[in-house]
MDTraj code that builds the backbone (N, CA, C; nanometers):
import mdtraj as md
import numpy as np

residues = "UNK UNK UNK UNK UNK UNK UNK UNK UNK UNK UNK UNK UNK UNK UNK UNK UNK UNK UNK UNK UNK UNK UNK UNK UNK UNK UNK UNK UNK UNK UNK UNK UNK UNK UNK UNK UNK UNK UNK UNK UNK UNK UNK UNK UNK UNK UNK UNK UNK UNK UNK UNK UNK UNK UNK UNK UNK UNK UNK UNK UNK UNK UNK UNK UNK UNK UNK UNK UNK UNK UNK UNK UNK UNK UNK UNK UNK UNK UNK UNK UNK UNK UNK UNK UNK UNK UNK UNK UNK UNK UNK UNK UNK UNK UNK UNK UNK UNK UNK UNK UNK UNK UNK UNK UNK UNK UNK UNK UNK UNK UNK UNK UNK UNK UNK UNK UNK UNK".split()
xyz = np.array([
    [2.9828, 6.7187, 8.2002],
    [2.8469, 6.6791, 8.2203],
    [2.7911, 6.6099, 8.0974],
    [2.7686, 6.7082, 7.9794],
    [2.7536, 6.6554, 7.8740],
    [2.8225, 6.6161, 7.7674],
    [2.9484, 6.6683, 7.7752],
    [3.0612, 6.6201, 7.7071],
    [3.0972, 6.7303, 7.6073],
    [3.0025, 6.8317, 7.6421],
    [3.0299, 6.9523, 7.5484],
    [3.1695, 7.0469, 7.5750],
    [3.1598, 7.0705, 7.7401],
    [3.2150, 7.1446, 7.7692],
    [3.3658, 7.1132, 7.8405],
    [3.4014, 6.9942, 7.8358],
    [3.5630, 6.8949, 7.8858],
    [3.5108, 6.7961, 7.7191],
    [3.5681, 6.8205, 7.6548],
    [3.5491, 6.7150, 7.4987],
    [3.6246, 6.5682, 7.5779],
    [3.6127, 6.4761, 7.5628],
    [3.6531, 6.3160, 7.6008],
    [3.8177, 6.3077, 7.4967],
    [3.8746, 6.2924, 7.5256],
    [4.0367, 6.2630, 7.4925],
    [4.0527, 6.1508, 7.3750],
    [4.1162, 6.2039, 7.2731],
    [4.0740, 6.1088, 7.2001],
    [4.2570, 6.1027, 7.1481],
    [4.2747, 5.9905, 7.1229],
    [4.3959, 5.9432, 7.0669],
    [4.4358, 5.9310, 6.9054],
    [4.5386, 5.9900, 6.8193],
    [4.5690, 5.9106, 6.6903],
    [4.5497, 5.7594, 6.6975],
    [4.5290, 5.7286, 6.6387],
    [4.5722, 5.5850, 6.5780],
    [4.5075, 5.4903, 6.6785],
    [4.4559, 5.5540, 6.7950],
    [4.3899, 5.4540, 6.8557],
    [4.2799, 5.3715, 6.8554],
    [4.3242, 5.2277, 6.9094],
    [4.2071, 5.1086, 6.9051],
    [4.2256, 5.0519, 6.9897],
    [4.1173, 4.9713, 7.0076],
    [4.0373, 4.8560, 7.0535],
    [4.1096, 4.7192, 7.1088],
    [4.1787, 4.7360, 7.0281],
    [4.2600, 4.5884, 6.9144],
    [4.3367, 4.5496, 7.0784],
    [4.3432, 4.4092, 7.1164],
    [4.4604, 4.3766, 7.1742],
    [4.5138, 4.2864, 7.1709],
    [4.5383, 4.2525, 7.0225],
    [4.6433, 4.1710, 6.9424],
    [4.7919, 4.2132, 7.0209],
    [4.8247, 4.3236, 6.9835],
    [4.9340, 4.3543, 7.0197],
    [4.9437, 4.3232, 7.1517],
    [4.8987, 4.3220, 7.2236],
    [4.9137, 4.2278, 7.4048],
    [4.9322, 4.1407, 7.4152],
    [4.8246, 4.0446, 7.3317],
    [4.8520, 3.9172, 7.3511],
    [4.9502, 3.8550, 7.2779],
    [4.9817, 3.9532, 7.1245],
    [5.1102, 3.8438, 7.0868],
    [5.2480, 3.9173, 7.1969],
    [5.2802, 4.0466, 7.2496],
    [5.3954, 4.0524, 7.3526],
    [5.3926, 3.9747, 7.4285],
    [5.2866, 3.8806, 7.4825],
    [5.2609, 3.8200, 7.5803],
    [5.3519, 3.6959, 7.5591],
    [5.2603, 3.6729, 7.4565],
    [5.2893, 3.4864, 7.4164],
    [5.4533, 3.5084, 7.3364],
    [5.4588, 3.6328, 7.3175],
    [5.6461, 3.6085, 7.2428],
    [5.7184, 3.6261, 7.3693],
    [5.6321, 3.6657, 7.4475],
    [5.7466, 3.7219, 7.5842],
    [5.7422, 3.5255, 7.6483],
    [5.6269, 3.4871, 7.6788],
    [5.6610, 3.3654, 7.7034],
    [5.7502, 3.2426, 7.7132],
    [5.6939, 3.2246, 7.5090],
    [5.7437, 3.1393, 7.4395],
    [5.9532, 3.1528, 7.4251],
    [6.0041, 3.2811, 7.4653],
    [6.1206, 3.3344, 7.4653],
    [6.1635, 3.3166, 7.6303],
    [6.0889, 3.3072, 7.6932],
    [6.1701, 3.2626, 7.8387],
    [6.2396, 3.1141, 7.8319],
    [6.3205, 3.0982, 7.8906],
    [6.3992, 2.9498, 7.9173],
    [6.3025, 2.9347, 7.9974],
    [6.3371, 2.7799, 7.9694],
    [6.2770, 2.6404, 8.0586],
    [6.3688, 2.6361, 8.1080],
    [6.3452, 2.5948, 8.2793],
    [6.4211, 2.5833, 8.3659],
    [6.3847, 2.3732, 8.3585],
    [6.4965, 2.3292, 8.3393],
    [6.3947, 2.1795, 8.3309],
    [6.3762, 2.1196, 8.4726],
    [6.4710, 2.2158, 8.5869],
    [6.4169, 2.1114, 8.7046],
    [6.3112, 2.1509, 8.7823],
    [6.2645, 2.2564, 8.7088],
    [6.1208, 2.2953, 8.8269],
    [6.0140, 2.1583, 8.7772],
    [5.9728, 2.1738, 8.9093],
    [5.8534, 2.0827, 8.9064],
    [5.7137, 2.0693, 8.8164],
    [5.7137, 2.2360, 8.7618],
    [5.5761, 2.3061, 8.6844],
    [5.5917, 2.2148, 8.5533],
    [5.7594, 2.2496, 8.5055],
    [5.7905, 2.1608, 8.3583],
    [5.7870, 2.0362, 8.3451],
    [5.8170, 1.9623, 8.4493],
    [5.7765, 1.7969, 8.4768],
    [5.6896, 1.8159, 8.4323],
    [5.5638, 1.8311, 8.5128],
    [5.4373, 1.8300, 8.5033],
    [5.3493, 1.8822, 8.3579],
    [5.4089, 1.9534, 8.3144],
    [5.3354, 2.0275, 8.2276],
    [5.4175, 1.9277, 8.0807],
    [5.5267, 1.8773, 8.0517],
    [5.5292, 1.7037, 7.9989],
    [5.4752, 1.6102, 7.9829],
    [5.3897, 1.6173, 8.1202],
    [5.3564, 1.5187, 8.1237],
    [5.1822, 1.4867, 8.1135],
    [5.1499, 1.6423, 8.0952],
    [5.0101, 1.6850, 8.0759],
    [4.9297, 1.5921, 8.0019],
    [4.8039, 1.5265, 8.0524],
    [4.6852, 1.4380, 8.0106],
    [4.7615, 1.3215, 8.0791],
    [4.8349, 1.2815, 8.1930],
    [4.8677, 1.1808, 8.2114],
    [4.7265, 1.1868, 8.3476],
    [4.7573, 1.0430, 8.4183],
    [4.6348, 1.0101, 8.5048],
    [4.7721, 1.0401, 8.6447],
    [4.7433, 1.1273, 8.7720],
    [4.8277, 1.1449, 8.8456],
    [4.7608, 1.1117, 8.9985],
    [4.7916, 1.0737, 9.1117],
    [4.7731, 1.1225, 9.2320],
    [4.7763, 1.2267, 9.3259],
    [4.8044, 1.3328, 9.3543],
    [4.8486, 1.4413, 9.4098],
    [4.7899, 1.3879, 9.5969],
    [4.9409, 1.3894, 9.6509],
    [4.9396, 1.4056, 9.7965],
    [4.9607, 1.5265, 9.8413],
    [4.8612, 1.5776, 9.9077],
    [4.8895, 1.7185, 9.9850],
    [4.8891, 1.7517, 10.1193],
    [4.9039, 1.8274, 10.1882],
    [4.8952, 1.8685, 10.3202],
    [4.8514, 2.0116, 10.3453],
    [4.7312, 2.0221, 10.4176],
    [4.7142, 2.1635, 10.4836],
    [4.7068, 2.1505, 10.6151],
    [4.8368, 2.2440, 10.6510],
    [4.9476, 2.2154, 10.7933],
    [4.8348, 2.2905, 10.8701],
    [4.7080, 2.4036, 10.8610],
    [4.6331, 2.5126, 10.9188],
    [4.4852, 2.4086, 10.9252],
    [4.4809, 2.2811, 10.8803],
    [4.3260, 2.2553, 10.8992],
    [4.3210, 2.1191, 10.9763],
    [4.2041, 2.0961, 11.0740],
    [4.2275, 1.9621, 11.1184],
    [4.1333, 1.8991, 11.0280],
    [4.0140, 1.9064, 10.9443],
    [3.9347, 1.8568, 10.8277],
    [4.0318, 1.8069, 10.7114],
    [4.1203, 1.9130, 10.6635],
    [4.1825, 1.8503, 10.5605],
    [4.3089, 1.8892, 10.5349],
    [4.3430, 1.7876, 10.6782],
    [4.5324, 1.8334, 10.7040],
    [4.6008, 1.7602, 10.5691],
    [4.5388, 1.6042, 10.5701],
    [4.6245, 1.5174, 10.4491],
    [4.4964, 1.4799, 10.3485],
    [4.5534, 1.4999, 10.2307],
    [4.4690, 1.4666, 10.1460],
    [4.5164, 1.4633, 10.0058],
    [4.4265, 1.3138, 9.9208],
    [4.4964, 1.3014, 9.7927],
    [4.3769, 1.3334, 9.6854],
    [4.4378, 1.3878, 9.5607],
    [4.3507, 1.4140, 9.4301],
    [4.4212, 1.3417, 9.3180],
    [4.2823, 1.2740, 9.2707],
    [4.3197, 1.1986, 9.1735],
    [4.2608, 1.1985, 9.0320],
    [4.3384, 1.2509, 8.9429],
    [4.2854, 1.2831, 8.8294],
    [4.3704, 1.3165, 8.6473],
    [4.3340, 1.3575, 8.5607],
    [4.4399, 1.4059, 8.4495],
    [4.5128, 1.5294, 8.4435],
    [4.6377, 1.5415, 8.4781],
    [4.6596, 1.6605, 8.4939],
    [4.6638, 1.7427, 8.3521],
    [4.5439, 1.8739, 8.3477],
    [4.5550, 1.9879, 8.2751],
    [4.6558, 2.0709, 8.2200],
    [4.6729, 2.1120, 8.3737],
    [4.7935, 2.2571, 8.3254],
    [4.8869, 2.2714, 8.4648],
    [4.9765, 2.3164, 8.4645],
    [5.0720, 2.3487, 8.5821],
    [5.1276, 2.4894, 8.5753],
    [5.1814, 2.5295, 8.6782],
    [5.1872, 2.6845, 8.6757],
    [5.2859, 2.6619, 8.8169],
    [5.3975, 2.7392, 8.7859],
    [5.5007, 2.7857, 8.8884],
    [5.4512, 2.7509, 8.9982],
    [5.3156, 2.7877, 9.0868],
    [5.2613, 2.8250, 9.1637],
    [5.1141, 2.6586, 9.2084],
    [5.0890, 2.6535, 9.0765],
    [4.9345, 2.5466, 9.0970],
    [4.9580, 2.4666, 9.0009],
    [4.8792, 2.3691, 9.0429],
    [4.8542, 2.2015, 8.9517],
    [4.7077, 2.2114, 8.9299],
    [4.6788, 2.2084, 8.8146],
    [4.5055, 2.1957, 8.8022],
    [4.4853, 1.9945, 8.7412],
    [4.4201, 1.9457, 8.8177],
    [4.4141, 1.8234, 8.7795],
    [4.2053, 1.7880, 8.7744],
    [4.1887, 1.7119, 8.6521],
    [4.0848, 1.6915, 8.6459],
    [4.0050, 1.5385, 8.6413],
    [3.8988, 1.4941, 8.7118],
    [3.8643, 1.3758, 8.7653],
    [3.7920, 1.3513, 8.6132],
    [3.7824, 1.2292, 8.5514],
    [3.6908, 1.2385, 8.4775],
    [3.5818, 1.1399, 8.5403],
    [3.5863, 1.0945, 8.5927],
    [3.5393, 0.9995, 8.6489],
    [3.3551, 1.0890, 8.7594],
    [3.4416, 1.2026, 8.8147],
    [3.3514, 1.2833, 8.8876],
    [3.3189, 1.4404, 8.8041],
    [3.3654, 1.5084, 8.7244],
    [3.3848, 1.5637, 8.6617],
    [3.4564, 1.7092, 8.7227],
    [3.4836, 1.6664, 8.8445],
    [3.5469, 1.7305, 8.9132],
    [3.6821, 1.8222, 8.8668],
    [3.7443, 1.9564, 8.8750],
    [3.8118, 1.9823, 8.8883],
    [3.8939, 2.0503, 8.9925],
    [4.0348, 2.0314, 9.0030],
    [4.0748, 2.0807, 9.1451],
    [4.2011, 2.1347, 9.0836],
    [4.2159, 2.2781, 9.1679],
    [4.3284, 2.3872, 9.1620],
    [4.3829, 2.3608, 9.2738],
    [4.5261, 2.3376, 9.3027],
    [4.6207, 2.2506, 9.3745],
    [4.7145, 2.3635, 9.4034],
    [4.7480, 2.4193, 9.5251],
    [4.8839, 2.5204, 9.4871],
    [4.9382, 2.4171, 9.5387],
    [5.0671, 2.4613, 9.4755],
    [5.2414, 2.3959, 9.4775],
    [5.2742, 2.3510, 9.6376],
    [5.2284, 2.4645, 9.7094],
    [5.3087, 2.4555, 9.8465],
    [5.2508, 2.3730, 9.9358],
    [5.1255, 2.3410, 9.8788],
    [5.0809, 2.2027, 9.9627],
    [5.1280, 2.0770, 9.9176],
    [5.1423, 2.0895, 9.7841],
    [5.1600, 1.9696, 9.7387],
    [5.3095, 1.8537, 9.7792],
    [5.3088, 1.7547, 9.8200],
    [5.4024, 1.6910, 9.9014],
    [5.4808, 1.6204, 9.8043],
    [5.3809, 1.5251, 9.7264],
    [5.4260, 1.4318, 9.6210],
    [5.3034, 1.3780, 9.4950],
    [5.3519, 1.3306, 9.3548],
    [5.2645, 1.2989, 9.2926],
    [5.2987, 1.1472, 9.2471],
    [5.1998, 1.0735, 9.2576],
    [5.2303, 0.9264, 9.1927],
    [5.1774, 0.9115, 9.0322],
    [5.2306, 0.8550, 8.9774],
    [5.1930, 0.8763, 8.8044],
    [5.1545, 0.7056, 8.8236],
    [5.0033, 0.7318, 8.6983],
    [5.0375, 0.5847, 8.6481],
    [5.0515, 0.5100, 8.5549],
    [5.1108, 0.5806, 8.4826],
    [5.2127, 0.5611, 8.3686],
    [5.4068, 0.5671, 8.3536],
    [5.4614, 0.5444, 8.2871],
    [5.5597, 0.6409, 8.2180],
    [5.5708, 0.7973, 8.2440],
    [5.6565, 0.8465, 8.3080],
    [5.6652, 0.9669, 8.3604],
    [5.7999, 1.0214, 8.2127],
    [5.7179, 1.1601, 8.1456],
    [5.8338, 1.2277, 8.0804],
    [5.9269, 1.3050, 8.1177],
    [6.0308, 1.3487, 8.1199],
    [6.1279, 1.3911, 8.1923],
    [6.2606, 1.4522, 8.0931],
    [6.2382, 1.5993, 8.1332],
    [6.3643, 1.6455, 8.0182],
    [6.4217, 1.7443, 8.1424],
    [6.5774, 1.7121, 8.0805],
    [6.6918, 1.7207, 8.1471],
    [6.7686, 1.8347, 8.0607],
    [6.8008, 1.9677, 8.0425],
    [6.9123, 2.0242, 7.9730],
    [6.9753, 1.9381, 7.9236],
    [7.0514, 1.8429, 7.9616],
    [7.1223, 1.7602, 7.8582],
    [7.0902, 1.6196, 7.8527],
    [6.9725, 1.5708, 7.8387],
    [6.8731, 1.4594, 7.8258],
    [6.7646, 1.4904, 7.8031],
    [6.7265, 1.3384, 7.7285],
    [6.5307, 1.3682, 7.6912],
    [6.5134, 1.1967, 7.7951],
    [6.4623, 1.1880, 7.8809],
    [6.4041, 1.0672, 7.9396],
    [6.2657, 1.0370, 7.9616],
    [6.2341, 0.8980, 7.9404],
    [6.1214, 0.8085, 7.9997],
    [6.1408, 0.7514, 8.0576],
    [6.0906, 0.7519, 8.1959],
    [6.1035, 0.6407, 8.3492],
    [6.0126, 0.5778, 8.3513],
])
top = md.Topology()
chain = top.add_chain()
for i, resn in enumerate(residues, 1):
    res = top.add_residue(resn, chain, resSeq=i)
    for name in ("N", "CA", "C"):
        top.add_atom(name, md.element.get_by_symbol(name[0]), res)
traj = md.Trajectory(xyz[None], top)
C-alpha cells in the first residue's frame, strides 16, 4: 500500500543506463553478414538516390497499382521508406507489394565478389 509493509525490490548495481542495449544492439548488427543479393542491401547503397517504386495491392480496387516517387531513406528486410521532396511527403512501402523500382541515376551494386556501377 504504502511501501512500508512489501519494501519495493531493489537491485545491486542497478541502473537506468541503456548503453549497454544499445551498444549489444548495434555490435550485434554491425557483426551480421550482408547478404549482397537481398534487395534491402541494393537499396540501402543506394540510399539518397531519386527512385520510382511500382507497387501492387492485389486486396484493393482504389489502389490495386500504384507508383511512389521520391529519395530513398532507409530499407529494411521488410519496407522501403522513400521521401518526396517535392511534396514533403513520406511513404513506408512494405517489400511484398513492391513489384519494381526505376532509378534515375547510376544504380550501386555490390556483389560478394564485385563492387559495381550500372
Amino acid at each position: 500500500m504504502n511501501g512500508s509493509y512489501y519494501p519495493n525490490p531493489t537491485f545491486p548495481n542497478a541502473t537506468n543506463d541503456t548503453s549497454f542495449e544499445d551498444n549489444y544492439y548495434q555490435n550485434k548488427a554491425e557483426s551480421m553478414p550482408m547478404e549482397q543479393s537481398y534487395i534491402e542491401n541494393i537499396l540501402r547503397l543506394n540510399k539518397g538516390k531519386k527512385v520510382t517504386a511500382y507497387v501492387s495491392f492485389p486486396d484493393s480496387n482504389d489502389w490495386r497499382d500504384s507508383r511512389f516517387t521520391g529519395i530513398i531513406e532507409e530499407a529494411g528486410r521488410d519496407h522501403l521508406i522513400i521521401s518526396d521532396p517535392t511534396t514533403g511527403h513520406w511513404n513506408l512501402i512494405l517489400m511484398i507489394y513492391l513489384n519494381f523500382i526505376d532509378f534515375d541515376e547510376k544504380i550501386n551494386y555490390s556483389h560478394a565478389y564485385s563492387e559495381k556501377t550500372f
